[in-house]
Phi, psi and omega in degrees: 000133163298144165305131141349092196274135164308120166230153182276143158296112156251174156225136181250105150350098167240168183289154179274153176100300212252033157310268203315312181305307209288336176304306191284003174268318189313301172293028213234266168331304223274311208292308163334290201259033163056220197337268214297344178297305192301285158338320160291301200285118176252331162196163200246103167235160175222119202223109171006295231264341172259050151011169136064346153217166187227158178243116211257059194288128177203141170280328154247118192297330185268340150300307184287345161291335192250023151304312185253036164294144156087337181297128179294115174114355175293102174273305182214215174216117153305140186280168182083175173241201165237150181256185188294323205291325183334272176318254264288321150340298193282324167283352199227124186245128183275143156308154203286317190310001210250351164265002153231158181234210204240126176104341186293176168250150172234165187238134170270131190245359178211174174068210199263001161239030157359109186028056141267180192233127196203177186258123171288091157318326176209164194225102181240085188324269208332323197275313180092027182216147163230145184279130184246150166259143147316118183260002159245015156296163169257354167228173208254121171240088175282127170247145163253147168204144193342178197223343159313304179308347190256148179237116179301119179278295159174157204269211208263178184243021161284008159090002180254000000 
């Protein structure tokens, strides 16, 4: 028996938007040209949050070029790998609360004040709710609501 052979993470260059088809023509290819691609190749992610690329776990680099030769919307292979700590960011999805702060601007995405639009005054982790004033009200009314309800716009501007 042979050692364990290493493997890496890469990442391959796709036209944005087209992440998901090249994942699924790359397992597609590795599956066609059987034994040693399979063996080399070990997995495909692809993730919302990277426009423009799929992550590629693999052992061998030269394999994996020439799976994704020729495939449409394939621009490249980035030379290097990714490390793992990297890739982890993209896989552990934070509760929303955990992406606003106080100052921030916001989108309301639910309930009765649905794409308004407002500012966060406070922030209440434990609860999972932040207090907003409304920025299309005509007087300053603060509510608090899920943090579900909320889509971060853009962030506050003391840098928090």
């Amino acid at each position: 028996m042979g050692e364990a052979e290493v493997s890496h993470i890469y990442l391959v260059k796709t036209s944005a938007g087209q992440e998901k088809g090249v994942a699924r023509m790359i397992a597609r290819r590795v599956k066609s040209k059987g034994e040693p691609y399979t063996k080399s190749i070990k997995a495909i992610l692809c993730t919302d949050q990277l426009k423009g690329y799929v992550f590629v776990e693999a052992s061998n680099p030269y394999q994996l070029d020439e799976v994704i030769y020729g495939i449409r919307h394939v621009k490249a292979r980035l030379q290097g790998f990714v490390p793992l700590a990297e890739l982890e960011k993209y896989l552990v999805t934070k509760p929303p609360i955990e992406e606003i702060a106080v100052g921030d601007s916001v989108e309301i995405t639910g309930g009765p004040f649905k794409s308004m639009k407002a500012r966060v005054v406070a922030v209440d982790r434990q609860k999972g709710e932040a207090t907003v004033e409304l920025l299309e009200a005509t007087f300053t009314l603060p509510i608090t609501i899920y943090a579900d309800y909320l889509r971060k716009v853009s962030p506050s501007e003391g840098g928090g």
